[in-house]
C-alpha positions, 0 to 999 in steps of 0.5 A: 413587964407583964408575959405570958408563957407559953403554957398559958397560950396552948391552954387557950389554943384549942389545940386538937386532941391527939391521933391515936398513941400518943403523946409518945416518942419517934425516931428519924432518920435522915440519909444526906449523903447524895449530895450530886442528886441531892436528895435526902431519903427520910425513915420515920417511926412511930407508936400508934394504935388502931383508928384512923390516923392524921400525920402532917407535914409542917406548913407554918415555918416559924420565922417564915411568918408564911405557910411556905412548908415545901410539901411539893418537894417530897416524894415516894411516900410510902407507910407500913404497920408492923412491917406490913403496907398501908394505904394512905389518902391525902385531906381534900381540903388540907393538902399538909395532912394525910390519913391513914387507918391503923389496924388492929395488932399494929404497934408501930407504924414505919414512915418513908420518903424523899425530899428532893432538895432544889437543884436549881433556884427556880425550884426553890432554895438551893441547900445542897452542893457537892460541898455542904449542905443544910439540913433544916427538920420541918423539911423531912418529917412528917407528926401526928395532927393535934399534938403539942409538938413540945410533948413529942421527943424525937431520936434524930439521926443524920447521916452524911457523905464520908469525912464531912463534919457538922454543925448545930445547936443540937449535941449528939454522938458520931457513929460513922458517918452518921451524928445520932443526936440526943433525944429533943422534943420535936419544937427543938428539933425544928429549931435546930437546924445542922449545917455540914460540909467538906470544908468545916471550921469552929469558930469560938467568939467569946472564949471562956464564957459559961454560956459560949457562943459558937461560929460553925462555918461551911464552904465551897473551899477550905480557903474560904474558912479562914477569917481576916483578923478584922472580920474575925474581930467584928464578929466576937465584938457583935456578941459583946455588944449585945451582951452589953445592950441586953444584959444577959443571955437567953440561951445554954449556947449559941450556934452561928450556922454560916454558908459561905457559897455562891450557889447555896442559896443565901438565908438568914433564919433565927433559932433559939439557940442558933441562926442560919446564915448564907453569904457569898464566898469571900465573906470572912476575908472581908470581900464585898459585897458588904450590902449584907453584913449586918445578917448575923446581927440581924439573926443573933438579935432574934435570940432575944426578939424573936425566940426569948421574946415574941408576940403572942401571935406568932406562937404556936403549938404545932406547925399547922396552924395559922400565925398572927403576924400583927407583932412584927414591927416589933419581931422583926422591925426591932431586930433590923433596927438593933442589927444596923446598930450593932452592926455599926458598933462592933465594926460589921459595917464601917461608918460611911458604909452605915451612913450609906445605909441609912440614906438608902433607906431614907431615900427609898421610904421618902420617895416611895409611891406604895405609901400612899396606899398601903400602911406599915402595919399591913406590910406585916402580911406581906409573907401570907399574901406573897408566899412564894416569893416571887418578884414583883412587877411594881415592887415600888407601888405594890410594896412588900417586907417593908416591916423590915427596913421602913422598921429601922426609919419608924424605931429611930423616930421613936428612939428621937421621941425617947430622947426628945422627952427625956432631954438625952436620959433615954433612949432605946437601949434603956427600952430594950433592956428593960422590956427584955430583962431577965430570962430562963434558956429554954423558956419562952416569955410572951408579950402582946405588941401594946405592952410596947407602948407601957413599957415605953410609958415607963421610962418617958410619959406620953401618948406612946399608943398613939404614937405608935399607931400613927405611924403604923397606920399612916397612908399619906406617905409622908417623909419618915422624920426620926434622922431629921430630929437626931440632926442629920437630913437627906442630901443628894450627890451626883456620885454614889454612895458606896452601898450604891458603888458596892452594889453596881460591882457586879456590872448592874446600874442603880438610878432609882432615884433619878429615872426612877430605874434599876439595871442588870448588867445586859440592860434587863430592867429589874425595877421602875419607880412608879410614877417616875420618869422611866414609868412616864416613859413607859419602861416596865420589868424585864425590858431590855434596853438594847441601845442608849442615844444609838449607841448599844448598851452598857451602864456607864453609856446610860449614866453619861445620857442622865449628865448629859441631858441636863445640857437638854440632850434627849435620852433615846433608848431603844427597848425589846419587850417579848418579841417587840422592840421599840424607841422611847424617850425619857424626859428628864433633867436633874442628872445623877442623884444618889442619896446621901447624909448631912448635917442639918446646921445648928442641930445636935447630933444624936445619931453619931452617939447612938452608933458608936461602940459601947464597949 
């Protein structure tokens, strides 16, 4: 396969020439011992000499695919030379950059702040309890403007309240409570995330392999760090299996970062050589919700696509510069993909929980309004356009991360046209070993998304560009057709699913596609279809349904009016928005749907092959 590397790219990037000093090294200094009043008091210092100086704080966050650096979140900034205050300004049309007039006779310039860690979700991400907390780099430093961050080396200390223990890709020293790391250049800084915490345990996945792989876990209580044997055993078979998809290891060593808490918020991040990961408490006893146990898969499939592998694009010398998204259907898309698949494999989800899975998404995508308007190729924006991530008003028209999930229906069509042309011989696990074959730790191989389509050409002919660009760009809405060619199709139940049932634990209420409506558990509408009957009736986001047929509100008092109406008894609902409450009335009559999988008759079953374990 035809890369690039990385050095290629920056000789094209125009990257601007560098402040004064530099290239040269830092050090770094992070405090995150306050753990109540999370706050992490940062000390930076740097070689310059005299000029006019730019340092900016990073506002492009690879896996991001969005300018989300949380600049907003710091403050008591305050810049020395030589011991001695310096006055700084910041850019007027760069809020990331600030400037500063070296003078003369200054060697080293001291830098000092706080990041103000999110107490609340409302602020943003919430990574810091009494009990653990993350650390991730790009949040706590600010660089000179212009510099190949790889020509950076940076000395990183963090310290941290007394007793607690760490973990991360980076390897270091403990000097009190302090973990002085080894110098890295500051692209590995940024990409080497610490998880740490009271309650700490290490989990190894494949022992006595040469390049090992690591489950470092953090909780709210000790309790919680101890794996059920069947949980246990579906993680180390997520390493072997994609040790058997891909072929190889692009990494030294692999470091699972795993929060297991119900306040730190959850993440899923991908690094070269490491992932962050929030689940909820009861994670490795195997508790649900179980929705999101393919997020490890997920983030450890982002070794190979995503880190080893990306889209040209989306590679950039420095942390302030725009990214081209353009590759995510491949990025990202790819990944969710192979993370249900060997999610599947190694036993994260059972098959009834895949299967689930798979009709939720071919319900969601079969039905949804925002097709019609906005292809899958433009979703790839949708972290640009929606930086702060806030919930939408009419998720079902607007559309959103599709290139995540729609990604998984549009890689399954293409793995039925693999199949469709080669009478079985191929398949997307021949693709994936071929287009990423062969790698070096620590080095990066580039790839246009067209390169997709030749590597494809290779193991099957045909137009595989078009095929490609057909269904990137389809606006019709148009019933996603990959599960119907591997010979299964969509069914309805009048009982859930049991990612529906999972999901509904928490009290709420699922009726997407029968009214067309999702529920909190006091009635507060999270979501209406668009053009459904819940829209018809003039129900919208954060309404709250106050009563069902006269009767005060609950879910299993709506579901029994959605039976109940196909005898033609109307559903009445009473609703406040603001300060107004009012009747409506849903005209509707087909009962409870829920999506399901069946077989379609006298068709082969490709798909039930392609799930099962490879070991």
């Amino acid at each position: 396969m035809a890369v690039a590397t990385m050095a290629a790219v920056a000789a094209q990037a125009q990257v601007p020439a560098p402040g004064p000093g530099w290239p040269g090294s830092m050090q770094l200094r992070v405090d995150a011992s306050d753990v109540q009043r999370r706050l992490q008091r940062v000390q930076q210092t740097l070689p310059v000499q005299p000029g006019t100086l730019t340092l900016w704080y990073p506002q492009w966050i690879p896996g991001h695919h969005a300018p989300t650096g949380p600049i907003n979140q710091i403050a008591g900034l305050r810049l020395q030379g030589n011991g001695k205050p310096l006055a700084w300004q910041r850019d007027p049309h760069n809020m990331y950059a600030i400037q500063v007039e070296i003078p003369a006779g200054v060697s080293q310039l001291q830098l000092s702040f706080d990041y103000l860690s999110p107490t609340a979700t409302d602020q943003g991400r919430v990574a810091m309890t009494r009990n653990l907390l993350s650390i991730q780099w790009h949040r706590v430093l600010f660089y000179p403007a212009g510099i190949d961050t790889r020509q950076l080396q940076v000395d990183a200390t963090l310290c941290l309240p007394a007793a607690w223990q760490a973990g991360s890709s980076l390897r270091g020293q403990r000097q009190g409570d302090c973990l002085a790391y080894r110098p890295v250049d500051l692209m590995t800084l940024i990409d080497s995330p610490v998880y740490a915490g009271r309650h700490y345990r290490a989990l190894p996945l494949d022992a006595g392999k040469a390049q090992p792989v690591l489950l470092h876990a953090v909780a709210e209580q000790a309790g919680q760090l101890e794996p059920s044997a069947p949980v246990l055993a579906a993680h180390k078979a997520l390493v072997a299996e994609a040790d058997v998809l891909f072929g190889h290891r692009p990494y030294a060593h692999y470091d699972f970062l795993l929060a297991l808490s119900d306040t730190f918020t959850g993440i899923g991040l991908e690094h070269a050589q490491s992932s962050e990961n929030g689940m909820h408490e009861g994670y490795l006893q195997g508790e649900p919700p179980v929705a999101d146990n393919d997020l490890l898969a997920h983030e450890y499939v982002h070794a190979w696509i995503g880190k080893a592998w990306r889209p040209a694009g989306s590679w950039v010398a420095h942390y302030n510069g725009p990214m081209d998204n353009r590759g995510l259907w491949v990025y990202e898309g790819l990944t969710q993909y192979w993370a249900l698949v060997l999610a599947a494999r190694s036993g994260l989800w059972n098959h009834e929980q895949v299967m689930a899975r798979l009709a939720q998404l071919q319900a969601q995508f079969s039905t949804q309004a925002g097709r019609r308007w906005r292809d899958l190729a433009d979703t790839q924006y949708q972290g640009i356009a929606d930086f702060n991530d806030k919930p939408q008003a009419w998720a079902d028209w607007q559309r959103g991360f599709d290139f995540y999930d729609e990604g998984i229906l549009f890689w399954l069509a293409i793995q039925a046209e693999l199949q469709q042309r080669s009478a079985g011989a191929q398949g997307l696990d021949n693709f994936t070993a071929a287009f990423h074959q062969g790698s070096v730790p620590g080095q990066v191989q580039l790839f246009e998304p067209e390169q997709v389509a030749r590597t494809l050409q290779a193991q099957v002919s045909g137009d595989w560009q078009g095929f490609i660009d057909q269904r990137l760009g389809d606006r019709s809405g148009s019933v996603p057709d990959g599960l119907a060619r591997l010979g299964w199709e969509l069914a309805w139940s009048e009982q859930p699913n049991v990612l529906v049932a999972d999901a509904q634990a928490d009290g709420s209420t699922d009726l997407q596609f029968s009214l067309g409506l999702k529920l909190s558990s006091d009635g507060t509408v999270r979501w209406v279809g668009w053009e459904s009957p819940a829209f018809a009736a003039g129900l919208a986001r954060d309404m709250q349904v106050l009563a069902v047929n006269s009767l005060v509100y609950s879910g299993s008092r709506l579901r029994q009016a959605v039976t109940d109406a196909k005898a033609g008894v109307p559903i009445q609902l009473l609703v406040r928005q603001d300060q107004t409450v009012q009747q409506l009335r849903i005209e509707y009559r087909d009962g409870l749907r829920y999506p399901q999988l069946r077989r379609i008759p006298g068709s082969s079953d490709r798909l039930g092959p392609l799930l099962a374990p490879r070991r």
